[in-house]
Gaussian input, Z-matrix of N, CA and C with variables (Angstrom, degrees):
# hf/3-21g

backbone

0 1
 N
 C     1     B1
 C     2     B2     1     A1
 N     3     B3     2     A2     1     D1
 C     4     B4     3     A3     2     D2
 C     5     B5     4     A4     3     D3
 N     6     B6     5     A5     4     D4
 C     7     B7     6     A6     5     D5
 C     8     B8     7     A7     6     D6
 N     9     B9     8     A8     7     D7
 C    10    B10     9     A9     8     D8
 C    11    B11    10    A10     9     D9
 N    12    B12    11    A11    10    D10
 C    13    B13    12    A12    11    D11
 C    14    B14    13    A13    12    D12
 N    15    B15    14    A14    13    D13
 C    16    B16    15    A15    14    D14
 C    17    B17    16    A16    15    D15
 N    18    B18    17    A17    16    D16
 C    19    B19    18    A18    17    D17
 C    20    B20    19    A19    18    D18
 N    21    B21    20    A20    19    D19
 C    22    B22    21    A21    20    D20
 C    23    B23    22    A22    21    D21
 N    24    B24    23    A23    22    D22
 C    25    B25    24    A24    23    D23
 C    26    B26    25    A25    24    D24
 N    27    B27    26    A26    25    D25
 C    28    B28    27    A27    26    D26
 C    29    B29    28    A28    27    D27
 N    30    B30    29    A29    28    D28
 C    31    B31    30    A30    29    D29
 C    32    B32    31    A31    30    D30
 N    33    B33    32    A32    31    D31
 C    34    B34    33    A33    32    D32
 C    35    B35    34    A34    33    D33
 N    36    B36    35    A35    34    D34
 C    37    B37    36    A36    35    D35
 C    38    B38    37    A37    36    D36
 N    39    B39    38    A38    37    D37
 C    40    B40    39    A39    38    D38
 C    41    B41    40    A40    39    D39
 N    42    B42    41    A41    40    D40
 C    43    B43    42    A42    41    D41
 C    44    B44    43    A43    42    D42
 N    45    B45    44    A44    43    D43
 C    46    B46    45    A45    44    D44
 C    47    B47    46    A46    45    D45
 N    48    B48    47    A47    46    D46
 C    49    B49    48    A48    47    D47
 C    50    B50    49    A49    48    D48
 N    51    B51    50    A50    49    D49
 C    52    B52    51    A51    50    D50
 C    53    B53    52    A52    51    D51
 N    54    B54    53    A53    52    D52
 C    55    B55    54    A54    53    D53
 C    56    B56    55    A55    54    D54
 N    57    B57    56    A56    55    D55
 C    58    B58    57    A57    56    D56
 C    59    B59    58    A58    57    D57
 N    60    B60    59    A59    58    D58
 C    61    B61    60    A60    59    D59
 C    62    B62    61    A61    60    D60
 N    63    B63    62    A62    61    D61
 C    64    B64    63    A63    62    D62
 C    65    B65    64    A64    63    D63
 N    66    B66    65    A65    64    D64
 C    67    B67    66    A66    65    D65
 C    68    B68    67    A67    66    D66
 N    69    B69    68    A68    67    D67
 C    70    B70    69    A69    68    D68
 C    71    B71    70    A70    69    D69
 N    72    B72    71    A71    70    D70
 C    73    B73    72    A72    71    D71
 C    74    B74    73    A73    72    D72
 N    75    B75    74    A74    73    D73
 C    76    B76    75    A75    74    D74
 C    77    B77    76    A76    75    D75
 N    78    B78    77    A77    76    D76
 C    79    B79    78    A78    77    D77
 C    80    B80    79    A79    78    D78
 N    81    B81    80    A80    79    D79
 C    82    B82    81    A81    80    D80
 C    83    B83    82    A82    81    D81
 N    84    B84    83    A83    82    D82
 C    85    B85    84    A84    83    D83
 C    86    B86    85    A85    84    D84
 N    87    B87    86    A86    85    D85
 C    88    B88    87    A87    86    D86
 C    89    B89    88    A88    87    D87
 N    90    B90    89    A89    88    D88
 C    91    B91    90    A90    89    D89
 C    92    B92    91    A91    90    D90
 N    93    B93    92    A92    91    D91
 C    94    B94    93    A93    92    D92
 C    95    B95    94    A94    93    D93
 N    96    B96    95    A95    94    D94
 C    97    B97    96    A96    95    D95
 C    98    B98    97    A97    96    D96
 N    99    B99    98    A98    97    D97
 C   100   B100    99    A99    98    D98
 C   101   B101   100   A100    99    D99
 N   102   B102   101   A101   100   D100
 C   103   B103   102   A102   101   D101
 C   104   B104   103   A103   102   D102
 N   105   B105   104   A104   103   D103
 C   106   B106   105   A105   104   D104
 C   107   B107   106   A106   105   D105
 N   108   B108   107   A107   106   D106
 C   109   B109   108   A108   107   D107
 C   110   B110   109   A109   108   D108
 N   111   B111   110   A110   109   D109
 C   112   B112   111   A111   110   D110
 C   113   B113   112   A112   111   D111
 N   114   B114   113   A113   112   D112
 C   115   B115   114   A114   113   D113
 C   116   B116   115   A115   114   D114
 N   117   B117   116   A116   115   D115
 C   118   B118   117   A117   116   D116
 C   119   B119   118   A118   117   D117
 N   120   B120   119   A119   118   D118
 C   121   B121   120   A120   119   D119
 C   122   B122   121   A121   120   D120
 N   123   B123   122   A122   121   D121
 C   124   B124   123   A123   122   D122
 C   125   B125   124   A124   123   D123
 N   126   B126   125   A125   124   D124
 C   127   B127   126   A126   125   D125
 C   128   B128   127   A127   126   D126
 N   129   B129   128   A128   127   D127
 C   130   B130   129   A129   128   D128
 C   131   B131   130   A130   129   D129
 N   132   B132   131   A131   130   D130
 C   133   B133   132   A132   131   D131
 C   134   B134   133   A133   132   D132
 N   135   B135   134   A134   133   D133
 C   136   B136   135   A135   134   D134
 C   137   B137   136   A136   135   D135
 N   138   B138   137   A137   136   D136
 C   139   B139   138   A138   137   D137
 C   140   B140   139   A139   138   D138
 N   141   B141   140   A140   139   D139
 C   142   B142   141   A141   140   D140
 C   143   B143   142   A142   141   D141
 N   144   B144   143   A143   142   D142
 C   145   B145   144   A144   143   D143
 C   146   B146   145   A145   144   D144
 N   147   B147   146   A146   145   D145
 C   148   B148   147   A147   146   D146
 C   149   B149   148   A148   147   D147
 N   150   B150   149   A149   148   D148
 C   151   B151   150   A150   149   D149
 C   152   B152   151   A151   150   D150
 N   153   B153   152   A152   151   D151
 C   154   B154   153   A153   152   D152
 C   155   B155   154   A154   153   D153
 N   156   B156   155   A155   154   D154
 C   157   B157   156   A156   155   D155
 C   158   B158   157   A157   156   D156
 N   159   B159   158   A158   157   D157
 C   160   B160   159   A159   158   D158
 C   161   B161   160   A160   159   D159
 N   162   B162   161   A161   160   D160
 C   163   B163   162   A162   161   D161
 C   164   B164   163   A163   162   D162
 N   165   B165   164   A164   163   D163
 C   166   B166   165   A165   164   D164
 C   167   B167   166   A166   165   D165
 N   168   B168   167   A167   166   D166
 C   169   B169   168   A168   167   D167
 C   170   B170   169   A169   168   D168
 N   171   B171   170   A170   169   D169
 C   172   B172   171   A171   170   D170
 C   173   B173   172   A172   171   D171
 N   174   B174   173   A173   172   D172
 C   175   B175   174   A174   173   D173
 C   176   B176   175   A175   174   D174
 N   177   B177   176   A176   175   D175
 C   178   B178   177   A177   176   D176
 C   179   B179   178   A178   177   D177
 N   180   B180   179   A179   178   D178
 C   181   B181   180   A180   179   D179
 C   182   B182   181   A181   180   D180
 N   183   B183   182   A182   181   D181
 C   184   B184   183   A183   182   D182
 C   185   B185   184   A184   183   D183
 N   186   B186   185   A185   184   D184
 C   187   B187   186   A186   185   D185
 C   188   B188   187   A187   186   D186
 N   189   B189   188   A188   187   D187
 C   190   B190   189   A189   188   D188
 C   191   B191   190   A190   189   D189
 N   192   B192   191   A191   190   D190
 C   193   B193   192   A192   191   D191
 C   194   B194   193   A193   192   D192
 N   195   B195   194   A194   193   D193
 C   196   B196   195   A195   194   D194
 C   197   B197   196   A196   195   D195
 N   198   B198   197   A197   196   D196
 C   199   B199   198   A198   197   D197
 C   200   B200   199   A199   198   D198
 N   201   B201   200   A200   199   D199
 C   202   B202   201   A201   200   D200
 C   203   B203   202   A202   201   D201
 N   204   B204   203   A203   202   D202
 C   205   B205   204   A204   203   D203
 C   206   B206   205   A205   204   D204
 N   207   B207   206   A206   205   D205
 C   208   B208   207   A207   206   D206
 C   209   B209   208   A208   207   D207
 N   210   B210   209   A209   208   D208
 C   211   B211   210   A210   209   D209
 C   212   B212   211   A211   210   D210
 N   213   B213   212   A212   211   D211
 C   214   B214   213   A213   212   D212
 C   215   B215   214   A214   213   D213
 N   216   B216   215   A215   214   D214
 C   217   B217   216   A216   215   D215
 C   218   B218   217   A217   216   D216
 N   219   B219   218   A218   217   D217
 C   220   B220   219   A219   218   D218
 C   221   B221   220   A220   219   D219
 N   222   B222   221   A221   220   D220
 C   223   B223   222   A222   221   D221
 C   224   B224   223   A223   222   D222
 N   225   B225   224   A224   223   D223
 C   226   B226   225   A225   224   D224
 C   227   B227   226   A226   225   D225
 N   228   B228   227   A227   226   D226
 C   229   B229   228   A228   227   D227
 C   230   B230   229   A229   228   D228
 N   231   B231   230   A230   229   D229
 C   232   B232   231   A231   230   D230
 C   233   B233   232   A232   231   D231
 N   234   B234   233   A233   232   D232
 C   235   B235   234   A234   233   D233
 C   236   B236   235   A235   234   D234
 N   237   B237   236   A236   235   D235
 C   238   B238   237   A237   236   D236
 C   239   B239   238   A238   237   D237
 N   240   B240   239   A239   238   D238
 C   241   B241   240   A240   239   D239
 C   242   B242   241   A241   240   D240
 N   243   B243   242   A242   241   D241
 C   244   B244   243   A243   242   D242
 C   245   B245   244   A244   243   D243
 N   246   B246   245   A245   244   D244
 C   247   B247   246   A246   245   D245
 C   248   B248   247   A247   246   D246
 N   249   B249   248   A248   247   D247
 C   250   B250   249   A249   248   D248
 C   251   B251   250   A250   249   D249
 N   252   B252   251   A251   250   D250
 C   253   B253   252   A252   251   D251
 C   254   B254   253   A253   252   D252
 N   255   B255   254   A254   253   D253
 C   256   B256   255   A255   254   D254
 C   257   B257   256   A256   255   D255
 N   258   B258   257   A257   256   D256
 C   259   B259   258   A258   257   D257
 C   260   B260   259   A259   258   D258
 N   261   B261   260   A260   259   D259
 C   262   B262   261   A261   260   D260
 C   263   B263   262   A262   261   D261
 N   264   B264   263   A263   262   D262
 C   265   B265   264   A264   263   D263
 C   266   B266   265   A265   264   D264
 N   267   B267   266   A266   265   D265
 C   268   B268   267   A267   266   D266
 C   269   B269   268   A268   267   D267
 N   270   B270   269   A269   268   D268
 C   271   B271   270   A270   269   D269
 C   272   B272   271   A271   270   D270
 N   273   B273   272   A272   271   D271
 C   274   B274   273   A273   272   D272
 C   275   B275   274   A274   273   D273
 N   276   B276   275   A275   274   D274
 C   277   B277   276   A276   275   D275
 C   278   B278   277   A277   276   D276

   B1=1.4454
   B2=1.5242
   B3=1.3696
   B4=1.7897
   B5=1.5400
   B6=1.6789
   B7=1.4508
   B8=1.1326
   B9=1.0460
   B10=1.5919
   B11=1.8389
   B12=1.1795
   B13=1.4825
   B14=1.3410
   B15=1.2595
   B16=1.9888
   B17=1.2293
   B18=1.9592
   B19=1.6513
   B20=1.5160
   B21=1.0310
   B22=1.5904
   B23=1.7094
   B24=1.2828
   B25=1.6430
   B26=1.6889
   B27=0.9445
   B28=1.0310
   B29=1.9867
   B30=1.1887
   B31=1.8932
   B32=1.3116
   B33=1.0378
   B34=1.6690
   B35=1.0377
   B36=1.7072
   B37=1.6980
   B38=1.6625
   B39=1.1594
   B40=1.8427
   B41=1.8100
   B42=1.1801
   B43=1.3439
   B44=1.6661
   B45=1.1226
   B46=1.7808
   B47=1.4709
   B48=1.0656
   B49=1.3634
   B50=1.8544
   B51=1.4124
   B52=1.5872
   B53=1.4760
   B54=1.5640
   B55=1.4142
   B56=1.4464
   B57=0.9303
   B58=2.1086
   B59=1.3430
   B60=0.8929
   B61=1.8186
   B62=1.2946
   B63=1.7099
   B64=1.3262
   B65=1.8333
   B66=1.6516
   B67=1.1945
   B68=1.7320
   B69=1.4091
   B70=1.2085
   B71=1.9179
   B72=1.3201
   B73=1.1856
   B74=2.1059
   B75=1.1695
   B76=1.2724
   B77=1.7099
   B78=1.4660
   B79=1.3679
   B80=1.8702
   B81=1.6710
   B82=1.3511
   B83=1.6059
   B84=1.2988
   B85=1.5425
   B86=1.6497
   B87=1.0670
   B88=1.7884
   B89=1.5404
   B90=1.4285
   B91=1.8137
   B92=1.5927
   B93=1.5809
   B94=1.1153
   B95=1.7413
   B96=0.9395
   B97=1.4973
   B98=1.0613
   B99=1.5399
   B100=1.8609
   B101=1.4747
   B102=0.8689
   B103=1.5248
   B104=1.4848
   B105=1.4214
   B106=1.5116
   B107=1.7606
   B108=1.1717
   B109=1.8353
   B110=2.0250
   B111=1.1983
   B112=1.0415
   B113=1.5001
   B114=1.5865
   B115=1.4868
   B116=1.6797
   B117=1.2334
   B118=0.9256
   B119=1.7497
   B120=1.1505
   B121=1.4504
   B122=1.4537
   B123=1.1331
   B124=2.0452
   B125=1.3561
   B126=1.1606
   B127=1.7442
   B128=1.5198
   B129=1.3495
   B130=1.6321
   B131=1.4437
   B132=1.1034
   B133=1.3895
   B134=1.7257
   B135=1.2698
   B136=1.7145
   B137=1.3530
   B138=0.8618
   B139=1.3937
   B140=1.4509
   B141=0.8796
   B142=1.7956
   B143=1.7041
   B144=1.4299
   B145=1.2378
   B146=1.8673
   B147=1.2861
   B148=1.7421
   B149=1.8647
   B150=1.7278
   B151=1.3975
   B152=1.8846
   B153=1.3942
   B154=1.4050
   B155=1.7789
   B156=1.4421
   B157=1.4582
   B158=1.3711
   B159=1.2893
   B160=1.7149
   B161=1.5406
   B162=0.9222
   B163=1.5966
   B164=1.6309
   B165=1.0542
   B166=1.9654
   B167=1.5919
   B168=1.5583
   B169=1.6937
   B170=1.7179
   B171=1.4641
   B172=1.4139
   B173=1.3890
   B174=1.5621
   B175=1.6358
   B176=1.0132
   B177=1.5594
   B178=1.3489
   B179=1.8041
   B180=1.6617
   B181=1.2761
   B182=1.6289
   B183=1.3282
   B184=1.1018
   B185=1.6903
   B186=0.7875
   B187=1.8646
   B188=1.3352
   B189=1.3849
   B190=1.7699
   B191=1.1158
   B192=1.3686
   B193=1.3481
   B194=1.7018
   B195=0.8378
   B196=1.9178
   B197=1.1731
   B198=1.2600
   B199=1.3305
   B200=1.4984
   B201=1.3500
   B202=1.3771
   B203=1.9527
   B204=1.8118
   B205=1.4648
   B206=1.4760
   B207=1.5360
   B208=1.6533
   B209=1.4990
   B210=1.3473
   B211=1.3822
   B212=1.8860
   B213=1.4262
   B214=1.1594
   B215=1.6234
   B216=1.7762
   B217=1.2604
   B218=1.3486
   B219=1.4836
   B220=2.0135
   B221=1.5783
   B222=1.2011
   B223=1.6986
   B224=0.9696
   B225=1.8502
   B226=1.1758
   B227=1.2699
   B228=1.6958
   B229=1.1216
   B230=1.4165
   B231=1.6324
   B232=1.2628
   B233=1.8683
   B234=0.8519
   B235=1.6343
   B236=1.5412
   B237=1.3242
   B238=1.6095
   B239=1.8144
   B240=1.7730
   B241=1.3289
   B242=1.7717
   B243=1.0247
   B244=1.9455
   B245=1.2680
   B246=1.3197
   B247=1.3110
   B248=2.1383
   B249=0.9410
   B250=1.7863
   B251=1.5215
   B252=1.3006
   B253=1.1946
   B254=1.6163
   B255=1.1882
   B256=1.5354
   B257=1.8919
   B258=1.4889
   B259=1.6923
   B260=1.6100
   B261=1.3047
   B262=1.5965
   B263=1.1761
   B264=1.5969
   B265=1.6751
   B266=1.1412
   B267=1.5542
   B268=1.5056
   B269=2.0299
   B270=1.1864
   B271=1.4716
   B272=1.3885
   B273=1.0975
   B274=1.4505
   B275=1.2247
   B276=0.9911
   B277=1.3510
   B278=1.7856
   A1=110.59
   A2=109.93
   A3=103.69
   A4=111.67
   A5=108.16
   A6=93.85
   A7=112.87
   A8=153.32
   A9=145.39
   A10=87.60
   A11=139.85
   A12=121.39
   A13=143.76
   A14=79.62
   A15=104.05
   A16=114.11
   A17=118.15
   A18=106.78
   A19=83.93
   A20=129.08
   A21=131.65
   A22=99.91
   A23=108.67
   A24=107.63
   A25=100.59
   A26=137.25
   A27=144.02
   A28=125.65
   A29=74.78
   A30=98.88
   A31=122.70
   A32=123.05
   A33=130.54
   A34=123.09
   A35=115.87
   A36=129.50
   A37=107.80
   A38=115.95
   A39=114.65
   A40=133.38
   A41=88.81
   A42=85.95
   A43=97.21
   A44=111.06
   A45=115.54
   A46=111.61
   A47=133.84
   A48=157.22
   A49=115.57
   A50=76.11
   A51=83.24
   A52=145.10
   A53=94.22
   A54=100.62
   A55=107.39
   A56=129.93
   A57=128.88
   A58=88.84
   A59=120.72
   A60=105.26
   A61=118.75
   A62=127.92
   A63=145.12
   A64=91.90
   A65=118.20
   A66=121.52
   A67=124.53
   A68=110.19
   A69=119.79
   A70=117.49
   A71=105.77
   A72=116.27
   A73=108.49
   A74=99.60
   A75=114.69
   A76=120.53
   A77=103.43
   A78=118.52
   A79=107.96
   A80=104.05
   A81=126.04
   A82=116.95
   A83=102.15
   A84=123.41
   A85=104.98
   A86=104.53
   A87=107.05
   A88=112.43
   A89=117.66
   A90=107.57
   A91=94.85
   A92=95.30
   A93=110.72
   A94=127.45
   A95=131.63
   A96=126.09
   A97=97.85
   A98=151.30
   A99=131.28
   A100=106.46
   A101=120.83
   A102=126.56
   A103=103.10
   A104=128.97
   A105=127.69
   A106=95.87
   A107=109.31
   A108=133.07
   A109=91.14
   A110=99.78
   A111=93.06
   A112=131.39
   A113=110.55
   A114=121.04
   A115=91.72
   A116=160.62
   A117=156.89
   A118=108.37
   A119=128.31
   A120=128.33
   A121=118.02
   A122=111.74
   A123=111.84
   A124=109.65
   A125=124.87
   A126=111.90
   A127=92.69
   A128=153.80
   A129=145.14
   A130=88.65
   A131=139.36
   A132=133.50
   A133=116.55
   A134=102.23
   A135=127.81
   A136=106.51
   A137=156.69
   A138=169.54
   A139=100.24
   A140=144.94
   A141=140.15
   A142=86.85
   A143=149.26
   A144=136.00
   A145=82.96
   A146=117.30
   A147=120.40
   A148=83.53
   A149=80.49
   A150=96.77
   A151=83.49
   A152=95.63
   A153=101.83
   A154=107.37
   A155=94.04
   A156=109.15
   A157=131.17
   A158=121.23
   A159=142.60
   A160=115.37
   A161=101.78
   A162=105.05
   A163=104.16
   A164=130.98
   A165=134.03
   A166=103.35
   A167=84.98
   A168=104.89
   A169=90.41
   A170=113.14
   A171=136.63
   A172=92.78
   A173=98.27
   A174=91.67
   A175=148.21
   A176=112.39
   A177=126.92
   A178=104.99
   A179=94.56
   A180=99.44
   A181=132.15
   A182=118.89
   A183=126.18
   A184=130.61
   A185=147.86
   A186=146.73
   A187=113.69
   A188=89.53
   A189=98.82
   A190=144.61
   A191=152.53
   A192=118.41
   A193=124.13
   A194=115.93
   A195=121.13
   A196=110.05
   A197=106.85
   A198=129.82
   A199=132.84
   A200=134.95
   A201=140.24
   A202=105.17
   A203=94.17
   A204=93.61
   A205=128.00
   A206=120.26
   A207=96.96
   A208=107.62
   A209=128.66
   A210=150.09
   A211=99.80
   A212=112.48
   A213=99.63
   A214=119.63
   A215=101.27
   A216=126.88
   A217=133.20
   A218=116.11
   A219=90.82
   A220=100.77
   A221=97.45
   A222=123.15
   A223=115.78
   A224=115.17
   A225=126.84
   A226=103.90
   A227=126.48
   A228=97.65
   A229=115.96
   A230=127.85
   A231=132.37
   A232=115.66
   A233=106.18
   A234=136.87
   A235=112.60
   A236=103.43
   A237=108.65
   A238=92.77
   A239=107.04
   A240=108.10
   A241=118.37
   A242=104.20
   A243=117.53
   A244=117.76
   A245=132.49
   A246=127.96
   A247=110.44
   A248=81.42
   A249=85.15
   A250=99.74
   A251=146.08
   A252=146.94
   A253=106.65
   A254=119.14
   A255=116.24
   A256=111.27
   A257=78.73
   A258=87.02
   A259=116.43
   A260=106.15
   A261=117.11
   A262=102.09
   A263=112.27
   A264=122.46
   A265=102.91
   A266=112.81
   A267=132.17
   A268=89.43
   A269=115.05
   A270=117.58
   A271=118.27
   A272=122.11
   A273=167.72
   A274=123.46
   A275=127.45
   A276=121.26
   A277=115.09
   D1=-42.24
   D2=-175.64
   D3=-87.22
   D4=1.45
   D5=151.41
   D6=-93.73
   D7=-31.21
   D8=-163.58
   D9=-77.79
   D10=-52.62
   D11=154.86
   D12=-6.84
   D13=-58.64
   D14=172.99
   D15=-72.62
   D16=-27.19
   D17=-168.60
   D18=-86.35
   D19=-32.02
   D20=-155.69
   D21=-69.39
   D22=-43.50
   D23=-179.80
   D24=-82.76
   D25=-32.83
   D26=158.76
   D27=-35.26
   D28=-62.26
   D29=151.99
   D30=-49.55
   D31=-71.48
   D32=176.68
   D33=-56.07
   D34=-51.82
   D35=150.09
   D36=-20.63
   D37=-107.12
   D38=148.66
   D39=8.72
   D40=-48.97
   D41=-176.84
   D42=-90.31
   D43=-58.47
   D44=174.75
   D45=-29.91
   D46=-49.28
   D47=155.96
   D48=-25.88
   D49=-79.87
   D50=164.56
   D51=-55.94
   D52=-37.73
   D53=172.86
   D54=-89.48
   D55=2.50
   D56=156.48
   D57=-79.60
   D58=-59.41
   D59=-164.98
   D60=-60.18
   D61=-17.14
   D62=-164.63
   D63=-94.38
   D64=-36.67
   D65=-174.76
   D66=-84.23
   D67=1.57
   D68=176.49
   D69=-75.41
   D70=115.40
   D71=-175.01
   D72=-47.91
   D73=141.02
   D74=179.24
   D75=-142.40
   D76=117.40
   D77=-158.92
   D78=-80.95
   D79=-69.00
   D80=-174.37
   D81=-141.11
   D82=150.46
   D83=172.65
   D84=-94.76
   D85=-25.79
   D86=173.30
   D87=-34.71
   D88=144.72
   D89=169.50
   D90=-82.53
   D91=157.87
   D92=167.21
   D93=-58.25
   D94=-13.61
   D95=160.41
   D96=-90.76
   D97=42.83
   D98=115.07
   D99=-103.86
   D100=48.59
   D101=-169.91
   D102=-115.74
   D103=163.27
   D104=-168.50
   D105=-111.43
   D106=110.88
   D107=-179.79
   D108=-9.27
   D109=159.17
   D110=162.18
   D111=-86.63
   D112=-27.88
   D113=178.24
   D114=-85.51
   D115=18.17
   D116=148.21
   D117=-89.68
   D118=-47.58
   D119=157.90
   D120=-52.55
   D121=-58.69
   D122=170.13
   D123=-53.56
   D124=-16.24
   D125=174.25
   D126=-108.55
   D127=-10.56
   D128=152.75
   D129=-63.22
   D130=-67.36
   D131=-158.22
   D132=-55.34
   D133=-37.60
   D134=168.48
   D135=-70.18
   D136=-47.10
   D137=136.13
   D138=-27.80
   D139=-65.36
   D140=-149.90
   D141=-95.21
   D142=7.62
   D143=114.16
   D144=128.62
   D145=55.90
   D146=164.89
   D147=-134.73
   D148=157.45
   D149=-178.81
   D150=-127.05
   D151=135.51
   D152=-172.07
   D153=-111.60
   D154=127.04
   D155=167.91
   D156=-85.46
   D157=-15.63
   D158=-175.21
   D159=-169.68
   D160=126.35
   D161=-164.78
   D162=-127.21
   D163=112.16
   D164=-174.80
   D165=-145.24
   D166=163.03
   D167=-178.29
   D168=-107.06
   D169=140.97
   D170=-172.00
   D171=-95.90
   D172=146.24
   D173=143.63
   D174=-48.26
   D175=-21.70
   D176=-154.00
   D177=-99.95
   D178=18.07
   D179=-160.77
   D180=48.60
   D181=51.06
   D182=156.08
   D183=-118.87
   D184=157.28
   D185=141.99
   D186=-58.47
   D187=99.75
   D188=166.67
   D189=-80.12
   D190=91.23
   D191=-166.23
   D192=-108.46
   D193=179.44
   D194=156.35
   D195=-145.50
   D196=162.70
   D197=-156.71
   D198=133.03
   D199=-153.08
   D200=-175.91
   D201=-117.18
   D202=141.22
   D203=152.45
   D204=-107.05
   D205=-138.15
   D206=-166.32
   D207=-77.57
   D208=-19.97
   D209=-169.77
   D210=-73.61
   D211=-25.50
   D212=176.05
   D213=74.39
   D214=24.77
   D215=155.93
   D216=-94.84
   D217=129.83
   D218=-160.78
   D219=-87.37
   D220=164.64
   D221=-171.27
   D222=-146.48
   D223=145.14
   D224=178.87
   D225=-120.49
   D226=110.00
   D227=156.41
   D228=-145.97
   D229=-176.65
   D230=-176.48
   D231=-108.18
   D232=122.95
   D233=177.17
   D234=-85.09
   D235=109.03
   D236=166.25
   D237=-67.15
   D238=132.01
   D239=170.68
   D240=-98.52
   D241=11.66
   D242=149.60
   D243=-76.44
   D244=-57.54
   D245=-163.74
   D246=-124.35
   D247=7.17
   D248=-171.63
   D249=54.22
   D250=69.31
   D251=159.19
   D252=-104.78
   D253=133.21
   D254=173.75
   D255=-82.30
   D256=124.35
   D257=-173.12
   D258=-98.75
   D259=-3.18
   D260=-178.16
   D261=-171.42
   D262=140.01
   D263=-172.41
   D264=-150.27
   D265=120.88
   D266=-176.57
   D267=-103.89
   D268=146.86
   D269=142.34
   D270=-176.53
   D271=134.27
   D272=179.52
   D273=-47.11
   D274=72.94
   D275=-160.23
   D276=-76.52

């Protein structure tokens, strides 16, 4: 019995797993040299009116940021780094 326990938690472990990894935002398949610089994206991002607190490349191949927009609400969001299009938008009211 406390092995069939173990495959069963074992199981769920696994699947939990998987489906975070299935839930990770994903921007582009593009290689990274057609991509827009990164200090050239942090000043588009500065410009379109967010003030950025942390700025990273995802696995999922996108530009992430946090921080505030003009409202001075914080936001999370993800940046296709081909076209500067916002591909996911968290904000905070």
């Amino acid at each position: 019995m406390q092995a069939l326990n173990a495959k069963i938690i074992t199981s769920a472990v696994l699947l939990t797993a998987s489906t975070a990894a299935l839930a990770e935002t994903h921007c582009t398949d593009a290689p990274s040299n057609e991509w827009i610089s990164q200090a050239d994206m942090q000043e588009r991002i500065s410009e379109m009116g967010y003030k950025i607190k942390e700025f990273k490349v995802t696995e999922g191949n996108c530009y992430e940021i946090y921080g505030w927009d003009e409202q001075e609400r914080r936001v999370e969001i993800y940046f296709n780094p081909v076209d500067a299009s916002i591909v996911k938008q968290e904000v905070e009211d």
